[in-house]
Steps between C-alpha positions, in 0.01 A plus 500: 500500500350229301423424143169324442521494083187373408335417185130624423356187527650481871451822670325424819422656804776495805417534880823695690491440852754794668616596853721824569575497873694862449703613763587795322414635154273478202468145300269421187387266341515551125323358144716549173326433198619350177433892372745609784193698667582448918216454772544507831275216680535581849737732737629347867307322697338102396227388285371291166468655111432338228660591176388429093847435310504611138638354180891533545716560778370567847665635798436529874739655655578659898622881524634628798557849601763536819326131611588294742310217613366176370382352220266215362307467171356165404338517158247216437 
């Protein structure tokens, strides 16, 4: 996971670039917000989402369930 601990004057928008080849299993993609509330951005498969960080720690994170496969996220 990583910590993107912003100040208010610095919260920006981040583009997340992912690719789950799965062979087997479920894998997320996951927001944590400096409130702690968790939102999944995408499930399997490959794409683009773009994500508003808040005041105060930010997460994005990767949850797997029984996955195996590979992984890439590139956050711009």
């Amino acid at each position: 996971m990583a910590d993107t601990d912003r100040k208010e004057n610095e919260c920006r928008e981040i583009t997340i670039q992912y690719s789950f080849d799965v062979q087997s299993g479920n894998c997320q993609l996951i927001y944590i917000s400096p409130g702690l509330e968790e939102r999944i951005l995408a499930e399997n498969g490959n794409g683009r989402v773009t994500v508003q960080l808040q005041e105060g720690a930010n997460y994005i994170g990767v949850n797997g369930t029984g996955y195996s496969g590979s992984i890439q996220v590139i956050i711009e």
